[in-house]
N, C-alpha and C positions, 0 to 999 in steps of 0.2 A: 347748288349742285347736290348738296346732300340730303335725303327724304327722313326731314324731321321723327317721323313715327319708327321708322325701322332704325335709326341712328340712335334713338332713347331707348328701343325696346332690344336691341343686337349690339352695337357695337360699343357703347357706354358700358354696359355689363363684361367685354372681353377682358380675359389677363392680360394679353397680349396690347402694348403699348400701338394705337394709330394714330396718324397726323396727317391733315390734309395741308396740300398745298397752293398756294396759287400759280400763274403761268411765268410768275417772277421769283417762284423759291420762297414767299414769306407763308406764317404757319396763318392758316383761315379756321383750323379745328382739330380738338385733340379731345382725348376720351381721359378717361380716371385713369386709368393705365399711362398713359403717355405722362401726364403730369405725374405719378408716382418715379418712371422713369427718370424723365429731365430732372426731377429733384425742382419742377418750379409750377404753381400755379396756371391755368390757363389765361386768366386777363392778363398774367406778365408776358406769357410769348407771343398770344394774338398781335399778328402785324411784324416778328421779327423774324428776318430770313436764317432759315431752318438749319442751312451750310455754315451759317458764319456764329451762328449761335453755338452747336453741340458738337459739328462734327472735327475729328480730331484725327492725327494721325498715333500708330502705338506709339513715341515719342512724347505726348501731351500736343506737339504742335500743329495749328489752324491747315488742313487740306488747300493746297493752293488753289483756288476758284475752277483753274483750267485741268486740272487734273482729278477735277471729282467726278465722279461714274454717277451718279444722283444726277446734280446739273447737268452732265451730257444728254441722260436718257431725257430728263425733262426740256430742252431745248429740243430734241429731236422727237417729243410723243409718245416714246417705245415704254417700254417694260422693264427691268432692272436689277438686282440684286446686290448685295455685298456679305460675304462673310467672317470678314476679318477686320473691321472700321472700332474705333474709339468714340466715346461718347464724351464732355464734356458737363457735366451735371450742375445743379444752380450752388449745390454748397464746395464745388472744386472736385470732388471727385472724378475720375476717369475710369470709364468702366469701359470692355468690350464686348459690342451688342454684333449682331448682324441685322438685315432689312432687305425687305423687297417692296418696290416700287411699281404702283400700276394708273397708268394715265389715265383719269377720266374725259371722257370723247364726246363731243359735242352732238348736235340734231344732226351731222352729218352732209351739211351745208358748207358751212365755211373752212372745215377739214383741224381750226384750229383748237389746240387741248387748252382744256379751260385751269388744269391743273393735275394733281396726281393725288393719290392714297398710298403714303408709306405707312408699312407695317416694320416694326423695331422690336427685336428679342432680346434682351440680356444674354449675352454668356459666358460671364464671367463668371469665378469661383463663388462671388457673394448674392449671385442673382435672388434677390427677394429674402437677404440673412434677416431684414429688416422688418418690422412691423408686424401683424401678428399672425402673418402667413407664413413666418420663417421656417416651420419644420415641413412645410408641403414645399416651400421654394426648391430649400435644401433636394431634397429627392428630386426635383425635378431639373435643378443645376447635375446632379448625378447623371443621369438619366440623358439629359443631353449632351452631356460630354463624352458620353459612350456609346451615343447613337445618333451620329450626323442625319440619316437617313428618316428618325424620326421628327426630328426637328424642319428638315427640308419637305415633309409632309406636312404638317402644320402649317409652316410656312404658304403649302400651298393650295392648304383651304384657306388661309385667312386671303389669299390674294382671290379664290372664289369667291367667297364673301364678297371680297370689294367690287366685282363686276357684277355679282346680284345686285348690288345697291346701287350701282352705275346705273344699270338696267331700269330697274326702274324709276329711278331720276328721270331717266332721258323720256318711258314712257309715260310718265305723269306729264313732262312737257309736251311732249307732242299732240297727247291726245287734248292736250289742252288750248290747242289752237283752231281746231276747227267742229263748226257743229255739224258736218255734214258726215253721216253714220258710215258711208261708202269710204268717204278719204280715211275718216278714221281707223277702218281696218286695216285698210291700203297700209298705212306708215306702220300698223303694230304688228304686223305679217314682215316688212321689211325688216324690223326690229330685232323681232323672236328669230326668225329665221337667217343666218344658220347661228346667232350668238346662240341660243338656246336650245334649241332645236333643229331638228333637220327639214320636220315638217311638221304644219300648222293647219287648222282648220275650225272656221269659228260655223257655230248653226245659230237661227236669229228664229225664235218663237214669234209668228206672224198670224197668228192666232188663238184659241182656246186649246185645240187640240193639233195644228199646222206645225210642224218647222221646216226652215231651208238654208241651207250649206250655201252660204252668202260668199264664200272665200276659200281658197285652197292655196297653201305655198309649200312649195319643194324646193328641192335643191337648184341651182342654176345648172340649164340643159336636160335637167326634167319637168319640161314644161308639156309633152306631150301629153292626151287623156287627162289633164285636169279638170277641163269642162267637163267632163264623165263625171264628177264627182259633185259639181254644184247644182243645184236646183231644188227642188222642194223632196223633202224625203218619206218614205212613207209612213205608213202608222206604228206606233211602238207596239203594238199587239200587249200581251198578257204577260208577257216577260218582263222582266226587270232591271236589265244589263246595267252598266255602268253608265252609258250615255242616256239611259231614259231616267235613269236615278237623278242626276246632276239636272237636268232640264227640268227637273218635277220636284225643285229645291232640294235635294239630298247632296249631301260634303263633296268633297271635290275625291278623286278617286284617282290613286298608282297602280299601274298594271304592269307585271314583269311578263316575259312571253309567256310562261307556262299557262296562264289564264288569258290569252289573248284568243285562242282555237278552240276557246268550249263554246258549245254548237248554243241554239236560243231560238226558239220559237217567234222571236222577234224580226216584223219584216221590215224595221229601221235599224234594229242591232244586227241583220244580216246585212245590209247593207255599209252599216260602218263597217261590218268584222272584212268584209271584201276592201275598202277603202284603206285598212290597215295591215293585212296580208299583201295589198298591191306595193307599199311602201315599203315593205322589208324589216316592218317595226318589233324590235326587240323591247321597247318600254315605252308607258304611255300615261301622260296624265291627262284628265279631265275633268275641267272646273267649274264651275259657275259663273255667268256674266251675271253681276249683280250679286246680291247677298237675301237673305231672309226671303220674302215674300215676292219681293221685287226680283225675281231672275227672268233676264230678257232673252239668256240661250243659253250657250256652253263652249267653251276652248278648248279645242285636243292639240296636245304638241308629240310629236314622235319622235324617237330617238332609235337610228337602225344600228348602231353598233351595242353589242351586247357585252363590251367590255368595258362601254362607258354609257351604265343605265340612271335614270332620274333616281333621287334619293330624296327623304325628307324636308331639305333645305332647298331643293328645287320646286318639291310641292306646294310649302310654302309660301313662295317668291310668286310660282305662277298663279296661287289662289287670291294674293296681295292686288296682282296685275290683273287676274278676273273682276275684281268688285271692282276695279277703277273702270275698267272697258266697260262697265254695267250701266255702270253711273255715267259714265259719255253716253251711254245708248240711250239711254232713257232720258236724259236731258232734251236728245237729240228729237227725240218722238216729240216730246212734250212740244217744245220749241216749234216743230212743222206744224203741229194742232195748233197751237195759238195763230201762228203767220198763214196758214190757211185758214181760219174762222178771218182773222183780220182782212185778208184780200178781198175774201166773200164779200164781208160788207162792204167794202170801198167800192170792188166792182157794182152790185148791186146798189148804191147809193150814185152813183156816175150815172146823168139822165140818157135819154136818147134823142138824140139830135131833130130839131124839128126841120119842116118843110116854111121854105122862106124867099118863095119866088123861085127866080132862076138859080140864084147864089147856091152854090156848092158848100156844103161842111162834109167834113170826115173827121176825126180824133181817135186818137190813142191812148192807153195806159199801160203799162207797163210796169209788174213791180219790180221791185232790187232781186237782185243774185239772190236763189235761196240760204244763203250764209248771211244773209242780212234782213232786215226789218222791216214790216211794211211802213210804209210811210202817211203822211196825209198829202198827198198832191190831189188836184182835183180840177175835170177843166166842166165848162158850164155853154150853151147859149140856148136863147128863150127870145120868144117876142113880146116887145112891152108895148103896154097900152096905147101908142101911139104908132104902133106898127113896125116902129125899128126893130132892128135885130140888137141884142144885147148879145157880147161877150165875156167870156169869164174864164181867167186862167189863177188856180193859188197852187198856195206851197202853205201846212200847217208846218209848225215848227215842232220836230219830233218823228218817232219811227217805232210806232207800237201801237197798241190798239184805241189809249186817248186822244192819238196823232188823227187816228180814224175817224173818230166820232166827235173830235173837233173839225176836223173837215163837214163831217154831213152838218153841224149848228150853222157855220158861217155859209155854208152854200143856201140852208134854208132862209138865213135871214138878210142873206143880198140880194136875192131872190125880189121879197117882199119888199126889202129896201126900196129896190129899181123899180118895180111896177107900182107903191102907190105914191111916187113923186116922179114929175117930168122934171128932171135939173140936171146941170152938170154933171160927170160922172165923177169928178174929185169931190162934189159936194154928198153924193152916195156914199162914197169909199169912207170920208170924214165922218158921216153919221153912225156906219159898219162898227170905225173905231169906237164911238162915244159908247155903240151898246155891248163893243163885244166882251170887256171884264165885267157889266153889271149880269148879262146872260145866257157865260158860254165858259167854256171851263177854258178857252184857248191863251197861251200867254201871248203867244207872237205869230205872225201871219205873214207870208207876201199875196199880191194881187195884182192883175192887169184887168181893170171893167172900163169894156171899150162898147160904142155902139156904133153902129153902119146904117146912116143916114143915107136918102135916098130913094127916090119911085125904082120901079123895077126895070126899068132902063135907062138909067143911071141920070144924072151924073151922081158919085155915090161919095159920102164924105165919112170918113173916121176919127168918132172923137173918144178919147181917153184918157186914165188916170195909171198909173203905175205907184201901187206901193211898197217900192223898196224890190220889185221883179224884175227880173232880166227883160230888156226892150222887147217889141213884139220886131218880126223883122219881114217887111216887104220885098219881094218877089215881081215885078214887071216886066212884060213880053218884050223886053228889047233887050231882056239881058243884064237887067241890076238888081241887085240886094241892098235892101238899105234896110240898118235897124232904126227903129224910130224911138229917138232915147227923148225927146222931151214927153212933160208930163209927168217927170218921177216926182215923188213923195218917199215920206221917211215911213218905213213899214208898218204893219199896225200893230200894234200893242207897246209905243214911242210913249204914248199919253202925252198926245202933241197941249190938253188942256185951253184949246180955244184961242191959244195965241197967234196960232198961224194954220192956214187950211191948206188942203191939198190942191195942187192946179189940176185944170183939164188941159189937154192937147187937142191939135185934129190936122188930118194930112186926108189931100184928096188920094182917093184910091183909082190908079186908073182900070178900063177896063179891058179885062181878062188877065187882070192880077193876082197875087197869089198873096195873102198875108197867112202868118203863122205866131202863135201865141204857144208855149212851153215852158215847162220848169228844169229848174237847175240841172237836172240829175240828164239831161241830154245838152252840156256843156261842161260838165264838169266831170274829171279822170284825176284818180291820183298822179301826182307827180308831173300836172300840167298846171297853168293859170287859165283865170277866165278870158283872157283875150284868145289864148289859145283856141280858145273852147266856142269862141263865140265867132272865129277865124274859120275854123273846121265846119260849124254849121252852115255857115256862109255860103262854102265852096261845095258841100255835099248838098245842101237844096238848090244850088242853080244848076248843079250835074244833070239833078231828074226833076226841072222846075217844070219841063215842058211833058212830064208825064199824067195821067190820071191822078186824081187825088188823093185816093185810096194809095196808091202804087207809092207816092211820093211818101205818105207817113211809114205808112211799113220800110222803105228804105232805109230813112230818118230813125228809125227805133231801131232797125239790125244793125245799125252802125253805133253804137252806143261803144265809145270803147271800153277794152277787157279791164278787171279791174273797180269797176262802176257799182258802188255799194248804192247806190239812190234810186228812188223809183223816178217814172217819167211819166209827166203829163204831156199828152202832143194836142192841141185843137186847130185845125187847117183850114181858111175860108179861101175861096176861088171865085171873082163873078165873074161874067157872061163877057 
């Protein structure tokens, strides 16, 4: 929960003693301060609960569990203070400190606090007589004891502090779950807005000289006129405002009202300056997405009350949160460059189906959800030298671009396989294996190579190998599904070493049947089995068994359920 960089670079450094806790009260992190406090190192208190450890009543005696204001607030989530509590220290001492306590808050999902951030003052007469701060302590034991008012100030910057680092905890996490640039903003608008801000608005550089206002959040109930605000904005002209600065790598920029109405010859700085008068904005900052060279736009967050304007320590926090959203963005970019060159190829290496008599083909492909990876699935059929119809359905193992282009080696050399030997198709598939660690970079493969024996008015016979693939599954005009599971084999790249071969299968196909041959990724859903999966296929191709061919796979493919990180091979044959 707590962001290593800003915890060594802010809260290590505070006088002020803090202690984190878990959702059970034990201490998970304490700063130099806090250990000077307790009087004990932190490997001694890591792991001991916080209440039964230090906290004391002015007597010397242990707060009973059910009467401590700490423990309530943190079983119920809230927020907390005391200012009249005892300390317990590691050499017996009892001093009286006060504290305030602030939950740290989860993604916002499960609703439950994953623990708190107590902050502890001394205030007692000898607050820091000790060690070689003693005459600055002194003065400031003085000082607080003759002005509650300052101290309950302090007190509640350091409890800001602790929700800046909350803050962005929580957005480091989240942006850290998805690569899709769209959701990513989505969650960090609901974030900023309104902990931070009132209103938010991110611009995305989508060209050399282009930007566009990708995002707009306001308050709840001022949802009206936001689309007025998103689209692509126009040129920054010859001016230099604060929002063409920031886009054009210049620091991140605070504006108080008095500079927010100076006029600009700029026909994108007018257009923000209207975007920020429409809001009511009394303070504004504007940052950077990305750092140095790499800035991929900019973050404006507004704040309309003018009695609670952005300060240094906000500018800060939101400059912290710009490079982070930069670096999601650009990931993001990168990532759809790679998964689109990768698709290209696959699609592009996928043949086009020949003409083979009467017999009908159709096929599909389909890649994964763009939040996932293309894969190497791949389906195939060719006529071999003896006039059958060969077909071809794999699965490479993997989801990236060598998934790809281990797919096009083995498709090119089953290929060849099949046409210059007339033999079994397990004795094919068995050959496939012996070449494909000596000439192909593939570790592991699945395959179905089947052929469709038969003159062009039938009778027509299907014979087959399966290695290690989902059965192919039959379709008949009277209203059955049957998957044809003989013929399997142990997958390739087993190094089966000649002791044992793969079998062929064959099953008569009757006429104006429907067989289908596919990969995993259209039988398999998170949070289901493969029976499930291959139960579901079953009942959804006999639904539209009696439709067109074409009609039948695109069905097959829009039913893929939600959820479904895999791509999909479909290949459909139908004779006469």
């Amino acid at each position: 929960m707590v962001v290593p960089g800003l915890w060594q670079q802010v809260v290590e450094q505070l006088g002020t003693a803090v202690a984190v806790i878990d959702p059970a009260g034990r201490i998970v992190a304490v700063n130099p301060a806090a250990e000077r406090l307790l009087g004990r190192p932190a490997a001694v208190v890591y792991g001991q609960d916080l209440h039964d450890l230090c906290h004391r009543d002015p007597g010397g005696a242990l707060v009973p569990r059910e009467h401590c204001p700490l423990l309530r607030a943190l079983a119920e989530g809230r927020s907390a203070r005391g200012d009249d509590d005892r300390c317990l220290r590691g050499d017996g001492r009892l001093i009286p400190i006060s504290w305030s306590a602030t939950p740290l808050t989860d993604d916002g999902v499960s609703g439950v606090s994953p623990g708190m951030v107590v902050l502890i003052v001394e205030t007692g007469a000898d607050h820091r007589a000790r060690g070689e701060l003693a005459e600055r302590a002194e003065r400031l034991e003085q000082s607080e004891r003759g002005d509650q008012a300052e101290r309950a100030a302090r007190t509640s910057a350091l409890e800001n502090l602790a929700e800046r680092l909350t803050l962005v905890a929580e957005i480091t996490d989240v942006l850290g779950q998805t690569l899709e640039v769209d959701e990513a903003l989505a969650r960090l608008s609901r974030l900023l807005v309104p902990r931070l801000a009132d209103w938010a608005a991110v611009d995305l550089r989508v060209g050399s000289r282009q930007v566009q206002r990708v995002a707009v959040t306001g308050p709840e109930g001022r949802d009206a006129g936001q689309e007025d605000w998103r689209g692509h904005l126009p040129p920054a002209g010859e001016a230099c405002p604060p929002l063409v600065q920031v886009l054009n790598g210049g620091g991140p920029v605070l504006q108080e009202r008095a500079g927010l109405d100076a006029p600009s010859d700029s026909p994108l700085a007018a257009v923000h300056g209207a975007f920020l008068r429409a809001t009511g904005a009394a303070s504004v900052i504007t940052v950077p997405l990305g750092s140095g060279l790499q800035v991929t736009g900019a973050l404006t967050l507004v704040r309309v009350d003018a009695a609670r304007p952005f300060d240094t320590g906000d500018l800060e926090v939101v400059s912290d949160i710009g490079r982070r959203v930069g670096l999601v963005i650009d990931n993001a970019r990168r990532f759809g460059q790679q998964r689109a060159v990768a698709e290209a190829m696959q699609r592009n290496l996928l043949p086009p189906l020949p003409e083979h008599g009467r017999i009908q083909l159709a096929a599909r492909y389909q890649p994964a959800p763009a939040g996932s990876q293309v894969g190497g699935d791949w389906y195939d059929a060719f006529t071999l030298r003896d006039a059958t119809l060969a077909l071809v359905i794999g699965d490479v193992v993997g989801h990236d671009l060598t998934a790809a282009a281990g797919m096009a080696q083995l498709h090119g050399i089953l290929r060849s396989l099949a046409w210059d030997h007339s033999e079994p198709t397990g004795a094919v598939v068995d050959r496939l294996d012996d070449a494909m660690h000596a000439i192909t970079t593939v570790p592991m493969a699945t395959l179905v190579l089947a052929r469709v024996e038969g003159p062009d008015t039938g009778p027509w016979t299907l014979r087959w190998t399966s290695a290690g693939h989902p059965p192919p599954l039959l379709l008949t005009p009277d209203g059955n599904a049957q998957y044809l599971e003989a013929g399997q084999g142990l997958i390739l790249g087993t190094d089966l070493g000649g002791s044992s071969r793969r079998p062929s299968a064959a099953h008569a196909l009757p006429p104006g049947s429907t067989l289908l041959l596919y990969t995993d990724g259209l039988i398999e859903s998170p949070g289901s089995d493969l029976d499930a999966g291959l139960g579901r296929l079953r009942r959804q191709a006999l639904t539209f068994a009696h439709e067109p061919l074409d009609t039948l796979c695109d069905q097959l493919a829009a039913r893929v359920p939600p959820g479904s990180t895999d791509d999909i091979a479909l290949l459909a044959l139908r004779l006469p």
